[in-house]
N, C-alpha and C positions, 0 to 999 in steps of 0.2 A: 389494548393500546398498541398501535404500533411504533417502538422505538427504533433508534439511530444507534447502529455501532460504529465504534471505533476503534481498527486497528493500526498497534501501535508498533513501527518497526526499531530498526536499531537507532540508536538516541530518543526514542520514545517508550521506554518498557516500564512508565509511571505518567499517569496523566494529572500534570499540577492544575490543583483549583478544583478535582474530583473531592464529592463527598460521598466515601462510601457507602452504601446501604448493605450490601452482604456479597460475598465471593461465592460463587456456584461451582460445583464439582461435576462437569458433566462428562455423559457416559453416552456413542454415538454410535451406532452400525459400521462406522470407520474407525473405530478407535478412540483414544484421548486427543483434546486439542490441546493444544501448548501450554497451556496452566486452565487456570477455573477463570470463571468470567466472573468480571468485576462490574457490579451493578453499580451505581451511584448517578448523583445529581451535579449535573455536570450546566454552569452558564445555564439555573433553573429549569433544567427539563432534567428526567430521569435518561439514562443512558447505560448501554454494554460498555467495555470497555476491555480490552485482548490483547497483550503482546505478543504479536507473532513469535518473538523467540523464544518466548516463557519469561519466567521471572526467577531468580537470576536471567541476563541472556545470554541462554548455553546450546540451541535448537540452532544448530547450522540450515542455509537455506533448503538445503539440498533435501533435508530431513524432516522438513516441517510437515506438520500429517494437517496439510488445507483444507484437504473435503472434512475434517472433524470440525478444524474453526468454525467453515462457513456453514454448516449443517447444526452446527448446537447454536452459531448468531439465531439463525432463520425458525428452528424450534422453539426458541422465546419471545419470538415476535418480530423481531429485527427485521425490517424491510427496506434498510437504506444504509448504507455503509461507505464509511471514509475513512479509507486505507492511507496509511504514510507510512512514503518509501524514502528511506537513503539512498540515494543513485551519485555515478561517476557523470559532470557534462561532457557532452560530445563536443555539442555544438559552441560556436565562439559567444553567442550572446548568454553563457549557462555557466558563468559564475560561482565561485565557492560560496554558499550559505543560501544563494537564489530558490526561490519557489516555484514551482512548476505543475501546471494541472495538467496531466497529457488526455488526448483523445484519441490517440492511435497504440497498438502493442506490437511488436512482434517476437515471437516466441522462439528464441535458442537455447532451449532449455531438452532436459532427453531426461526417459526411466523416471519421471512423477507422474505419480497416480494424477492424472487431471480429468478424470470425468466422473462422475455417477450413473454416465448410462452403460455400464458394462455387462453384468447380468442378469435375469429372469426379468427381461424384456419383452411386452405384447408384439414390439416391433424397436426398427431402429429408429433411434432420436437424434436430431440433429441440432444444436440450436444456434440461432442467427446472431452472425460477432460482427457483421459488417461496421457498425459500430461500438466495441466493446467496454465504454464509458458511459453511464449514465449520462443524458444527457443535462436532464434536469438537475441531479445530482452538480454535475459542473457547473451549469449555470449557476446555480446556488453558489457554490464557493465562488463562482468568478465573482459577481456580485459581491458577495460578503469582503472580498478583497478590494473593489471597489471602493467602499463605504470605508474602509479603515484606508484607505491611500496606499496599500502594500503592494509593493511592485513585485507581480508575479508573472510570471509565464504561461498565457492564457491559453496554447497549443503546446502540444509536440509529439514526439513517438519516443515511446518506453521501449528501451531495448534487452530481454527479461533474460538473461542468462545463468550458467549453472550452478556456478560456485563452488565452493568457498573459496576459493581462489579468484586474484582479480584479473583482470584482461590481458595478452599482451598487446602492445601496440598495433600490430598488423591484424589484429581482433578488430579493436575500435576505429579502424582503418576503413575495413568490410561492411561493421555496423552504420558509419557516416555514408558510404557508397549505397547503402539497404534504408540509407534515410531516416538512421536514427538519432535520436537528439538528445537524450540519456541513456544510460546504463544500470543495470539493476541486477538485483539477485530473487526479488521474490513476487514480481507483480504478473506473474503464470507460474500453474495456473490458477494464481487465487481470483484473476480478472472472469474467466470462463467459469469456473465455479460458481460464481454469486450469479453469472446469465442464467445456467443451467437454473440454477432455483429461483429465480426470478426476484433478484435483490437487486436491488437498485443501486448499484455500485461505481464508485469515483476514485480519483487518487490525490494526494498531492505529495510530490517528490520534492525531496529536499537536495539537493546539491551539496553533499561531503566532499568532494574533490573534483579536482580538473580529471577524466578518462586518461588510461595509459596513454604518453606516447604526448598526451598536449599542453604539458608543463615540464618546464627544466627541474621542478623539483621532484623527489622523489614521494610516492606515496605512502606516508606510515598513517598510524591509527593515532597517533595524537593530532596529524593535522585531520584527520577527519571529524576527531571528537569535538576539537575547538569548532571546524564549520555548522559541525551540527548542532553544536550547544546557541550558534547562533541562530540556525533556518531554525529549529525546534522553537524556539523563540516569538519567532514570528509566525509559525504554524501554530500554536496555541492562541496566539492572537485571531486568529482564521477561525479554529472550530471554535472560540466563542462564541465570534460574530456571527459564523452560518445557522447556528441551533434557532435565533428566533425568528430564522427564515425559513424555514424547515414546514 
């Protein structure tokens, strides 16, 4: 059978409406992934289910060991994966709590292991990111958003930087000049990854705060938590609807 994973970022490190069937302890040629994967029946289909930070979330971005996630998802069958990301908006229409499916990346990120083609190679591997979102994958969730009337953001560019620390403003400055429309900490190279293995991979980013620099307020972790407890909200409403599209 091939199932759907789902990784879960910060303000998602528990998926509500999951019923568990068993936690798996896996062991990868790159290490541990971030906890055990959580099988259950998820909006009646069987489903993975991964918090990128682990559970507590204690895996800072910088730290997270990806090629383990995506390589123990893909070992159990996983063929299709829907990533959520907390992200800063750039852009003016990207609102605190707003949803966004992006279809571009661009990578500011340094010192992460992001490939699996490194050694005892026939030859060198390339693979093709012109497009680095599932395409089908998006559609599906645009759709699914669709159907439930959730106003989402059907384009944009993910802008994946290093962390744990957030921007300063003549960062997100650069980033809107490079045409980015979020901000993020973890979407490369988990986005290249899942190409390399040929998963079928999408995102949907949630809006925690306004980017440095484009609100007079200041950014703490409680306003982040409140936006998030709201997008997470509506993102759960999302991967219900997209499973019996699937």
């Amino acid at each position: 059978m091939t199932h759907l994973g789902i990784i879960g970022g910060s303000g998602l490190t528990a998926l509500a409406g999951l019923r568990v069937l068993r936690r798996q302890v896996e062991q990868t040629p790159w290490g541990e992934p971030s906890g055990p994967l959580v099988v259950g029946e998820f909006a009646g289909r069987e489903i993975f289910f991964l918090p990128r930070h682990g559970q507590p979330h204690a895996i800072p971005p910088h730290m997270i060991n990806y090629r383990a996630n995506l390589w123990a998802l893909k070992e159990n069958g996983v063929r299709r994966v829907v990533a959520v990301n907390a992200v800063g908006g750039i852009s003016a229409g990207l609102g605190q709590g707003t949803l966004m499916i992006p279809d571009q990346i661009i990578d500011y990120t340094w010192s992460r292991a992001h490939t699996f083609f490194e050694s005892g190679l026939d030859q060198v591997t390339h693979a093709d990111f012109t497009t680095p979102y599932s395409i089908e994958m998006r559609n599906l969730l645009i759709s699914a958003a669709t159907k439930l009337g959730l106003p989402v953001h059907t384009s944009g560019t993910y802008g994946a930087t290093q962390g744990p620390r957030l921007e300063t403003a003549a960062e997100i400055t650069r980033m809107e000049r490079d045409g980015c429309h979020v901000v993020g900490m973890t979407g490369m190279p988990e986005a290249a990854l899942a190409r390399e293995l040929d998963v079928g991979y999408a995102a949907v980013c949630v809006v925690a705060n306004r980017a440095a620099g484009k609100s007079p307020e200041p950014i703490t972790m409680d306003l982040i938590r409140k936006n998030l407890d709201q997008g997470m909200k509506q993102t759960l409403q999302l991967l219900q609807a997209v499973i019996p599209l699937l």
